[in-house]
C-alpha positions in Angstrom: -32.3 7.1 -10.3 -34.5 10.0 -11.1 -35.3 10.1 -7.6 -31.6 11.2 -6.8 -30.6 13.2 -9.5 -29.1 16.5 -8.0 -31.5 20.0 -8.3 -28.1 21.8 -9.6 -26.3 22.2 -13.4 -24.0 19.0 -13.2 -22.1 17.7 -16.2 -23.4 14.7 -18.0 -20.6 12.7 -17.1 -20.7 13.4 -13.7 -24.3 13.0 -13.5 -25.1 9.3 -13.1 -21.9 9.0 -10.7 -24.0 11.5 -8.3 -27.1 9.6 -8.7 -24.9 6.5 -7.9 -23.9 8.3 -4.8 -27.3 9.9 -3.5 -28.6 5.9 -3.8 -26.1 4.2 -1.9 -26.4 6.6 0.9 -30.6 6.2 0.9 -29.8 3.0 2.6 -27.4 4.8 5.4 -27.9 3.1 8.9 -25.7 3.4 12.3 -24.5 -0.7 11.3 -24.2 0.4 8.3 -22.2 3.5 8.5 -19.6 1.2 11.1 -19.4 -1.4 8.7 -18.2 1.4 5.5 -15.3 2.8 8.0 -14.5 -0.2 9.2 -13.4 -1.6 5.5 -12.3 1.5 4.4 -9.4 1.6 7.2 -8.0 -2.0 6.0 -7.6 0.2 2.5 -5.4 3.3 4.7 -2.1 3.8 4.5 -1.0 1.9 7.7 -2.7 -1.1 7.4 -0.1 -1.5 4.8 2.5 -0.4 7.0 1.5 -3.0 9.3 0.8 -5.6 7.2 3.7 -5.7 4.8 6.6 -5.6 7.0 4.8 -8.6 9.0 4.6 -10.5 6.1 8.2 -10.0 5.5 9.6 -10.5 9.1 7.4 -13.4 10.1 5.5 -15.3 6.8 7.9 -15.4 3.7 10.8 -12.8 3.0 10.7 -13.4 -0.3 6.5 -13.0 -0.3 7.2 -9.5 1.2 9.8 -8.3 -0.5 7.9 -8.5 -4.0 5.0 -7.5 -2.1 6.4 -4.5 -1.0 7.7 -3.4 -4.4 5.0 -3.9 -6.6 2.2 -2.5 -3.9 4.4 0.3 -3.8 5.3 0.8 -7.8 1.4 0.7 -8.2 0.3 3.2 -5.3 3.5 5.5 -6.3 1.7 5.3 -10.3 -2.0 5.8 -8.7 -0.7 9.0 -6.4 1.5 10.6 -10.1 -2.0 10.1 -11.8 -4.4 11.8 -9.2 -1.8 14.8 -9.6 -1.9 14.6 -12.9 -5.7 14.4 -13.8 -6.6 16.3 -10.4 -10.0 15.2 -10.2 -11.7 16.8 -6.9 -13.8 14.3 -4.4 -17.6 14.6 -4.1 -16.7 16.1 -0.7 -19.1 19.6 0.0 -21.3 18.3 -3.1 -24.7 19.5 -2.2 -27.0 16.2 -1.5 -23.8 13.7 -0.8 -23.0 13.4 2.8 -19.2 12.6 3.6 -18.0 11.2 6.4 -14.5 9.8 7.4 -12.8 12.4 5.5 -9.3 12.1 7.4 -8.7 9.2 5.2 -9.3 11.2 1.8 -6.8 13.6 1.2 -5.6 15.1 -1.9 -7.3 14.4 -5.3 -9.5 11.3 -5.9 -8.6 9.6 -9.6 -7.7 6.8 -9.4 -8.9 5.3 -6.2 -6.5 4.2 -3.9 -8.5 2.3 -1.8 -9.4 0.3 -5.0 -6.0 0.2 -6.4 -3.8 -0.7 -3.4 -6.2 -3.6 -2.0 -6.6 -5.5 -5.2 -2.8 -4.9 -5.7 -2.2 -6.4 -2.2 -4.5 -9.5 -2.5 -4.2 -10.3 -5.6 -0.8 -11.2 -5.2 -1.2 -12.4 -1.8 -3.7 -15.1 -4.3 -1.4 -15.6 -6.4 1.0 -17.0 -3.7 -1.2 -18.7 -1.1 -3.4 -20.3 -4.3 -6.3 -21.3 -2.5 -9.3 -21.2 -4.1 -12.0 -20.0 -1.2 -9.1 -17.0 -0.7 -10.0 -15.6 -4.0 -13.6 -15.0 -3.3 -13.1 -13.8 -0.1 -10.6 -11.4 -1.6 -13.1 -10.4 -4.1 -15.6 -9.7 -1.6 -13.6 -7.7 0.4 -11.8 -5.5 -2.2 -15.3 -4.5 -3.4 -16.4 -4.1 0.1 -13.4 -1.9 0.5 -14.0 0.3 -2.8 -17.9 0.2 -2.5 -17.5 2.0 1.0 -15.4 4.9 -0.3 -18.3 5.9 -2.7 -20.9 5.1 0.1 -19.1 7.3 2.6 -18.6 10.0 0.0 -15.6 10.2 -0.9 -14.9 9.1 -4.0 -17.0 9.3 -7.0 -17.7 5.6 -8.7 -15.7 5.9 -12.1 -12.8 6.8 -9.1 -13.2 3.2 -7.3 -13.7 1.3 -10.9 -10.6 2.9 -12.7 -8.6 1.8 -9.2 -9.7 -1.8 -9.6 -8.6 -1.4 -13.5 -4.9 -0.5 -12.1 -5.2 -2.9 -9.2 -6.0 -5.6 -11.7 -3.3 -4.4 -14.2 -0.6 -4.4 -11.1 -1.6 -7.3 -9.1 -2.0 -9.7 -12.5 1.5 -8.7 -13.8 3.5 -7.8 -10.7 3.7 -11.5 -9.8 5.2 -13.0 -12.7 7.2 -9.8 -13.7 8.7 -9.9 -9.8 9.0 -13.7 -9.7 11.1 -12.9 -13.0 13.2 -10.7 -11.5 13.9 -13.5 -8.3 15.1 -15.6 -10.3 17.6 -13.2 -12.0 21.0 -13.7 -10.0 23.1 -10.7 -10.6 26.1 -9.5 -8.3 25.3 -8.1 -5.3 26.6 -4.5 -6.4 24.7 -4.3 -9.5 21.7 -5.1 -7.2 22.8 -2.7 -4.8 23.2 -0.2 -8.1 19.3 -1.0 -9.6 18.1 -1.2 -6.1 19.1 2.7 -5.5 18.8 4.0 -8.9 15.3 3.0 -9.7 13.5 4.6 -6.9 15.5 7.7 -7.3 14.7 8.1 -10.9 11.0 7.8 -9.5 11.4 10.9 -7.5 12.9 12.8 -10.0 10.2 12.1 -12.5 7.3 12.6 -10.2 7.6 14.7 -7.2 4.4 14.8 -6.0 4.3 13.8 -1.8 2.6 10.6 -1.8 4.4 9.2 -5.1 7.4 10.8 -3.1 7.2 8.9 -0.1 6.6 5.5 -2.1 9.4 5.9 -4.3 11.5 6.6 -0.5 9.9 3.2 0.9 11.2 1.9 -2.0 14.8 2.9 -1.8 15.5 2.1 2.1 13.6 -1.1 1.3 15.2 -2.2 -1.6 19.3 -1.1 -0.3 18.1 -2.9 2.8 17.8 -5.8 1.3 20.3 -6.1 -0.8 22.9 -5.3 2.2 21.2 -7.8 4.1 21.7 -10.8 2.0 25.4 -9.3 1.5 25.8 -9.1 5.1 23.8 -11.0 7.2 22.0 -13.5 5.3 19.8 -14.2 8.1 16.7 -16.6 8.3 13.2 -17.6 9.8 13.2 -19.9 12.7 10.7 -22.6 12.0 9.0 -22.0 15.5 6.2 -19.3 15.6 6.4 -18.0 18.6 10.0 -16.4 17.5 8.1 -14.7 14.3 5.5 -13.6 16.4 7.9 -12.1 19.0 10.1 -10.9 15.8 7.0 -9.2 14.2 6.0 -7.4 17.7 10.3 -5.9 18.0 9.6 -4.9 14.4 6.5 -2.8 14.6 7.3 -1.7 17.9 11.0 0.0 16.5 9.0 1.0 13.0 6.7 2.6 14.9 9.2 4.5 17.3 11.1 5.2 14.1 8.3 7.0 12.6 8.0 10.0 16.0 11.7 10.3 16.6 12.2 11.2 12.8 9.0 12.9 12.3 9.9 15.1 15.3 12.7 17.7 13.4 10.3 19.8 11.1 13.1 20.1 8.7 12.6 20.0 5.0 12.8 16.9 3.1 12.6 15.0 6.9 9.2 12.9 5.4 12.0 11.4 2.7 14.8 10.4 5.5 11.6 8.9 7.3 10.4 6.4 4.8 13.9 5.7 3.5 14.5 5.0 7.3 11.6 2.8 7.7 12.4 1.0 5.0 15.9 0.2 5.9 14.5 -0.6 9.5 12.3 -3.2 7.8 15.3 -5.1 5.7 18.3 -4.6 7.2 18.3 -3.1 10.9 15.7 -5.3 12.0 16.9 -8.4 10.9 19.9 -8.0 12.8 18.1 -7.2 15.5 16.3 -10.3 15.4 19.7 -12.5 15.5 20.6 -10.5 18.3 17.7 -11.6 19.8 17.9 -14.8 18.9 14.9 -15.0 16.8 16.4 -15.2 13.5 19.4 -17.7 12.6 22.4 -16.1 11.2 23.1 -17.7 7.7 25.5 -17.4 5.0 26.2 -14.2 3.2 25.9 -14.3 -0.3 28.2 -12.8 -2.7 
């Protein structure tokens, strides 16, 4: 690693992470270069957005409801500690060449494109249990975290801690939110948890992307609560209603997102994800019924 090692002071820690770095990028080709972006997006932000409410409206409700909490509990805990430890990308380093910056803002440690994708598929494992989907999963979530540090964006101690959390979030979340299903409470002290936990999340951390989770959270969770109490409503068995229910759903997510991102008010980013969230579990169901797409079953107490 000699060979990369940087011709500037550099802390000792930081050293081998540089060299790391410098050597990954020495085998930087045009395929090569397509291939990095092209993982790193299914770690962004709205693959998620995409994926997730999918999952719920069309695969398993109850798969993307526990999904959707404990993806969001861990990205809400990765964004608190990258305020907290503030540790600066490798972006302007002298030597390191980064690229696809867009998709790196704010501070680096933990990864997030470590920490959300082995959240995500590891539970996704854990449900579908089928053994060639674990080391496909494995190959992509290192693909995914590998390509940060080969594009330049994160520093490799950033992408292995974010596999640490991932690991930690993805191995627990499933039987701590399986737990929980099974846990029939009334409806209003459902309704009660499911608004009080996400807003004790935004008054302990208050940074903007731990913000927004913790929002996701609430119109997510009150969503569903009030649309067990409500509507009850269910899958129909055919596909080509979940398919057409998926497209209504990210179609009005996805108009929801300009019409309440267009007011520049203060505090408008929170109404949005608490909107989207509600959109997701409630409105959207009923939409479906409407539609035809969903049945209408019984509402439970």
């Amino acid at each position: 690693m000699e060979a990369f090692a940087p011709d500037f002071p550099m802390p000792s820690g930081m050293l081998w992470q540089y060299e790391v770095i410098r050597w990954l990028q020495s085998f930087a080709a045009p395929w090569l270069d397509a291939l990095a972006k092209g993982l790193s997006l299914l770690g962004t932000e709205w693959f998620y957005v995409v994926v997730l409410p999918i999952l719920f409206w069309s695969v398993s409700k109850p798969l993307g409801l526990r999904l959707a909490y404990v993806f969001l509990c861990s990205m809400y805990v990765n964004g608190w500690l990258k305020d907290w430890l503030k540790v600066l990308r490798p972006v302007g380093i002298p030597g390191i060449q980064s690229s696809f910056a867009w998709t790196a803002p704010g501070y680096a440690m933990p990864a997030g494109h470590a920490q959300g994708p082995l959240t995500f598929w590891l539970m996704v494992c854990r449900w579908a249990k089928r053994r060639w989907l674990w080391t496909a999963v494995m190959i992509l979530v290192a693909g995914i975290g590998l390509s940060r540090v080969y594009l330049g964006l994160h520093w490799p101690l950033d992408v292995l801690i974010g596999w640490g959390l991932g690991l930690l979030f993805g191995g627990l979340g499933w039987p701590a939110s399986r737990w929980w299903a099974q846990r029939r409470y009334a409806w209003n002290v459902r309704m009660w948890l499911s608004v009080l936990f996400p807003v004790a999340l935004m008054v302990i951390h208050t940074g903007p992307d731990s913000l927004r989770y913790a929002a996701l959270l609430l119109g997510i969770g009150a969503g569903a609560v009030l649309e067990e109490r409500w509507l009850g409503s269910g899958m129909d068995r055919a596909w080509w209603r979940r398919i057409c229910a998926a497209v209504i759903g990210i179609a009005g997510l996805i108009a929801l997102q300009y019409v309440i991102k267009w007011p520049q008010w203060p505090g408008m980013t929170v109404v949005r994800d608490v909107a989207s969230g509600l959109w997701a579990t409630l409105a959207a169901p009923w939409v479906f019924v409407q539609c035809g797409l969903y049945r209408k079953g019984d509402p439970v107490d």
